[in-house]
Each structure stands twice: as structure tokens, then as C-alpha cells.
N, C-alpha and C positions, 0 to 999 in steps of 0.2 A: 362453450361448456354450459349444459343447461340446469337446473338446478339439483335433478335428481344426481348428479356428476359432481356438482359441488357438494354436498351433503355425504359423495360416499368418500369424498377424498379429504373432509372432516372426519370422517369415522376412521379412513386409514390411516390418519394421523394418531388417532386417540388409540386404537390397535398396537400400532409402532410404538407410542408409549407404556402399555400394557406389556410387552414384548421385553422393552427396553428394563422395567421395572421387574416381572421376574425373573431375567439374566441377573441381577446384581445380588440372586440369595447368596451367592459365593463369594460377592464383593468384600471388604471390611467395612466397616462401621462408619467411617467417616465417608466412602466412596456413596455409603445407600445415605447419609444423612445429605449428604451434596444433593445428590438427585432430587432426593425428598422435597428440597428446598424448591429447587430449580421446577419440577412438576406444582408445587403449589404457584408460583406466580404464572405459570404458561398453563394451567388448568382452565382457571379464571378466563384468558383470554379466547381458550376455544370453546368456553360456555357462552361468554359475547357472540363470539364471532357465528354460533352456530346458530343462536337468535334473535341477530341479524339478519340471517339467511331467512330463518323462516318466519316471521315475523314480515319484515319489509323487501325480501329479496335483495338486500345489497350486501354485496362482500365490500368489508373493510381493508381488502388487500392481506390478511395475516397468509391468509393461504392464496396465491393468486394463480385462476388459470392459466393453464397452459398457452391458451391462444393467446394472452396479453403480453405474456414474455418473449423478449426479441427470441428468433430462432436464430441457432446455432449460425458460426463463419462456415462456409464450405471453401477451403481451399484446394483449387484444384491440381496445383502442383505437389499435393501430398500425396494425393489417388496414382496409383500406378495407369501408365498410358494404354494400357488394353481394356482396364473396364471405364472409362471416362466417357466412354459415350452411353456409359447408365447415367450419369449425373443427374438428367429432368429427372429420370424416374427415383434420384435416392432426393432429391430435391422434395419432389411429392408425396411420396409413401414413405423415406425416412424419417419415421418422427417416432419423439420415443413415449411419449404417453400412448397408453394402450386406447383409450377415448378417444383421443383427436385422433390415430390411424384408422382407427373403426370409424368415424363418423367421412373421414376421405374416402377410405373404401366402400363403403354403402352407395357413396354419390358417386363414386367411379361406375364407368360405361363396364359394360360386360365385357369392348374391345378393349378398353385401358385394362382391365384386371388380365386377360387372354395377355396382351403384348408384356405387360408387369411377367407371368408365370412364362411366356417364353422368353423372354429375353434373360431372367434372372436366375432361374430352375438350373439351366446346364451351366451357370457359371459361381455357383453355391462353393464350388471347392475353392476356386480362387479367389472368390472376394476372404474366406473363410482362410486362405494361407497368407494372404496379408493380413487381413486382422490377426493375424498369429504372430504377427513380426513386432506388434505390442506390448508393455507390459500389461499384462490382467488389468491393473487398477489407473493405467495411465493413458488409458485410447483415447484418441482426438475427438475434436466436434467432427470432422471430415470423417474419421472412420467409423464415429458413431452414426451416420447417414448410413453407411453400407452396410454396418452390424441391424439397425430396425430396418431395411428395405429386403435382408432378406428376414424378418420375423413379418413383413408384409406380404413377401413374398409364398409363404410358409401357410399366411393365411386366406390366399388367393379362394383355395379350393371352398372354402366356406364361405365366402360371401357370392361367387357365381352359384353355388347351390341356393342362397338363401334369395338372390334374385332369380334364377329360374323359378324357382316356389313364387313369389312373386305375381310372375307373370302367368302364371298357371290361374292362381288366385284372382287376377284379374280379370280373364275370359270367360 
């Protein structure tokens, strides 16, 4: 993650609390004095942390990228036995930060993004009727692989356009 990526995921932090603090006009008095508190000592700390970053380039860890954090178990006896042999492909393009998919899919070959949109495109319904057998808020690390490979899926078409421009560009 490079730093312009670190810095925006400082702001969508500080966003999320902005967010977070005008939902509570409806709260009671003690609910918004809580928060109030709670935001004054974690204020401070993403005022550090943000000039940290830009001062010396080093994250203190409050917010840590995506790429240091171990990745998800993928169990393969949870995946139903018809799409199991996507696994490499939810292995490589599953992933759920929007930054680290983009920055795999840039580096992907024009044939890895081709075999990604054929192999995953006609089977959109089925990965999509198991992830349905879910609760909303209780899906696995495993089905979470299948739910970002097809949002990787979804975004094939834009990055083959944005490497042919590329190559166009190049000659």
C-alpha cells in the first residue's frame, strides 16, 4: 500500500467518524456525551498517526495495511464441489480492499483477466445462490473469497480497456 493509499484510508477513517457523529443528533445526551469522549482520545491519535505518515513515512500500525494483515482461511470443504475449481482464481482476485484488487488486477496479464471473466461471468448466478444460503451479516472468510472474485470479476472489463489504452499509448 503506498502512501497516497495510506493517507486516503486515514481520511476514511476520519469520514466514518464524521458519519458516525452526525447519526447520534437523535441519540440521548449521555449516548452523544460517550462518543464525544471516546472521539477526543482517538482524535489525537489519528492527528499522530497522520503525521507520522507524512512527516517520516512510517505507520505506527493504528491503521495497518491490508497487505500486512494475514489473509483470510479459505476452507475448501465449505465451497460447494462445482465451483472449487475457481479456488486459484478467488485465492488471487478475492480480496476485499478495493486497493489491493486493483493494484492485482493492473499486474494481471490480459489472459489472467480473459480466463478470470470467462470462467467466473457464467457462473455469477451460482456462486451468488450460495452466498445466499448466508446470513447477510455472518458470511465466512471462504465465502467472502467468492463474494470480492465476483466484484473482481464485475471489474474485468475496465482494467482490459485500461491496458489496451496502454498499449495503444505505447506504440
Amino acid at each position: 500500500m503506498d502512501f497516497r493509499q495510506r493517507l486516503e484510508c486515514i481520511a476514511g477513517k476520519i469520514d466514518n467518524y464524521k458519519v458516525e457523529v452526525s447519526g447520534l443528533r437523535d441519540a440521548g445526551v449521555w449516548y452523544q456525551l460517550g462518543f464525544g469522549l471516546l472521539l477526543l482520545f482517538l482524535f489525537p491519535v489519528l492527528i499522530v498517526e497522520l503525521l507520522l505518515v507524512l512527516l517520516i513515512g512510517k505507520d505506527i500500525g493504528v491503521f495497518v495495511p491490508a497487505t500486512v494483515v494475514e489473509p483470510p482461511v479459505l476452507i475448501e470443504a465449505e465451497i460447494p464441489e462445482s465451483l472449487r475449481d475457481l479456488i486459484p482464481l478467488a485465492r488471487k482476485f478475492g480480496i476485499g480492499c478495493d486497493a489491493e484488487r486493483g493494484d492485482i488486477m493492473k499486474a494481471a496479464s490480459l489472459e489472467e483477466l480473459s480466463d478470470l471473466e470467462s470462467r467466473v461471468m457464467p457462473r455469477q448466478q451460482e456462486i451468488a445462490d450460495w452466498l445466499d444460503t448466508y446470513p447477510e451479516t455472518e458470511i465466512s472468510d471462504t465465502a467472502a473469497y467468492f463474494l470480492y472474485l465476483g466484484s473482481a470479476c464485475d471489474e474485468v472489463p475496465l482494467y482490459i480497456a485500461e491496458q489496451e489504452q496502454g498499449q495503444i499509448h505505447e506504440e
